[in-house]
Structure formats: structure tokens, C-alpha cells
C-alpha positions as CSV (number, residue, x, y, z in Angstrom):
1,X,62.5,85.7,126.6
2,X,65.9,84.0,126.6
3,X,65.3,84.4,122.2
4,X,64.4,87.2,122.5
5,X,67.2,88.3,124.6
6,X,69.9,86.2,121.9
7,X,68.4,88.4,118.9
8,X,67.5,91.5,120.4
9,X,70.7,92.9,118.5
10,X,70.9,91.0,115.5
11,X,73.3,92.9,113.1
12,X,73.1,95.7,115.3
13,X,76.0,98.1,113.5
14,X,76.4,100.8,116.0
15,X,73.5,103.4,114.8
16,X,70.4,104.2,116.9
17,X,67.0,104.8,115.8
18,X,67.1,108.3,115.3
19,X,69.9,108.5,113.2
20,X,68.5,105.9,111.3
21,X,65.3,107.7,110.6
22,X,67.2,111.1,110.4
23,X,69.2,109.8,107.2
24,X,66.5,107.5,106.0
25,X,68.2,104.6,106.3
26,X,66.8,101.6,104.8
27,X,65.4,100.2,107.6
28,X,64.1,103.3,109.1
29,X,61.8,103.3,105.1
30,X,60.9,99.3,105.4
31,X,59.9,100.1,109.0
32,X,58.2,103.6,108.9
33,X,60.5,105.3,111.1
34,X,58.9,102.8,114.6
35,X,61.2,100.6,116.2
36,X,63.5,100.9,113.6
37,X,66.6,98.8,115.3
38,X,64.7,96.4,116.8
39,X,62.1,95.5,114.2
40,X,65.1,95.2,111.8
41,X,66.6,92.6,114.8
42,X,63.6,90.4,114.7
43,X,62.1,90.6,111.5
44,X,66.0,89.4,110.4
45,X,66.2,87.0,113.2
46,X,63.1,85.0,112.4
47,X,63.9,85.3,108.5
48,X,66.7,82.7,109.2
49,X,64.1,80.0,110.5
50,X,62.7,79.9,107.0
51,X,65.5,77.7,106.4
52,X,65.0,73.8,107.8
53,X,68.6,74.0,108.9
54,X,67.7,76.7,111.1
55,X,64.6,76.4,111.8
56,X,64.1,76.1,116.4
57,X,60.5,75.8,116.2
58,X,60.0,73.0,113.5
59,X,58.6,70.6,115.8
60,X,55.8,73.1,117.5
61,X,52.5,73.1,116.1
62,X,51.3,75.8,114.7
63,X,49.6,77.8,117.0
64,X,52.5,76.9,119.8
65,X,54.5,78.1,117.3
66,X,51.8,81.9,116.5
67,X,52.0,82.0,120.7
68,X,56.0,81.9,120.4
69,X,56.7,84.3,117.9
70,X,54.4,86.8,119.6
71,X,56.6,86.7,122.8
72,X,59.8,87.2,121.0
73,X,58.1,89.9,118.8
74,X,57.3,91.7,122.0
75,X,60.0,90.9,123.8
76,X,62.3,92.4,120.9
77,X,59.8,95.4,120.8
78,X,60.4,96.3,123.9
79,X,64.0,97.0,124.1
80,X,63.1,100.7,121.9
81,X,64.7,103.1,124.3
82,X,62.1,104.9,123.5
83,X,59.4,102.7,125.0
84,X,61.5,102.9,128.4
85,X,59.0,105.4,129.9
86,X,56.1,103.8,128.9
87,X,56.9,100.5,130.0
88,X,58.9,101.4,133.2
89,X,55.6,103.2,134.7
90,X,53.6,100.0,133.6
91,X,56.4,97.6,135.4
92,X,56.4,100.2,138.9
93,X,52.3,99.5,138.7
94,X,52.9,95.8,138.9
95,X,55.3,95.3,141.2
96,X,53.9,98.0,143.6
97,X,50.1,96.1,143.4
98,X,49.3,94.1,146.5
């Protein structure tokens, strides 16, 4: 979660989803309008392991590695404001079970 929370902007430049999908931006058209911001903030972020300079998880195998990117996928994810609902309900559920 700590990546997740480091990348969650990543070349964030001031414009929400809406807007983005509203003057079909270029990331709202490579992401089909979901998640536009934050897929663009991940998808970016883990582009930049590709190189061996920069690459965190080069000593994981590979499924430590599958299990890791998953996490920071959905952590990212989960920052859409428009998810907030969805996953505020979910979190009140947990913390309110016995």
C-alpha cells in the first residue's frame, strides 16, 4: 500500500475524470472512460519498472511479484472518487462485524 500510495498520482496534471472523458482526452480513449486518472497513474507507474534501473521488484519471483502488482493495481483503483460509495459501505461492514 505504501506504492501504491507513492504512485497513486503519477503525473497527475490537475484534471479529474470527468473532464477527461467529457473532452476525450487521451487517457479517457486508452482507458474507456473507467478509472481514467488513476489507471493512467499505475499503468505509467509500473511502465518505469520495465527498465533494470528502475526496476523495485527485480529480485521477487514471479508470482511474489503477479501477487504485488495486484495490490498496487487495487490499491491505485481504489482512489476513483467515484468508487467512494461503493467502497465506504464495504469498509462500515467490516469494521462494524463482531
Amino acid at each position: 500500500m505504501i506504492i501504491a500510495g507513492f504512485i497513486h498520482d503519477y503525473e497527475h496534471f490537475g484534471y479529474n475524470n470527468d473532464f477527461l472523458v467529457q473532452t476525450q482526452h487521451e487517457w479517457a480513449v486508452t482507458f474507456n472512460d473507467q478509472a481514467v486518472c488513476e489507471n493512467h497513474h499505475v499503468a505509467a507507474s509500473l511502465a518505469l519498472t520495465q527498465d533494470k534501473k528502475k526496476n523495485i521488484f527485480e529480485n521477487m519471483t514471479k508470482g511474489e511479484y503477479l501477487a504485488m502488482r495486484k495490490r498496487i493495481v487495487t490499491g491505485v483503483l481504489a482512489t476513483d472518487m467515484a468508487k467512494h460509495g461503493e467502497h465506504f459501505v464495504k469498509f462500515k461492514l467490516k469494521v462494524s462485524d463482531p
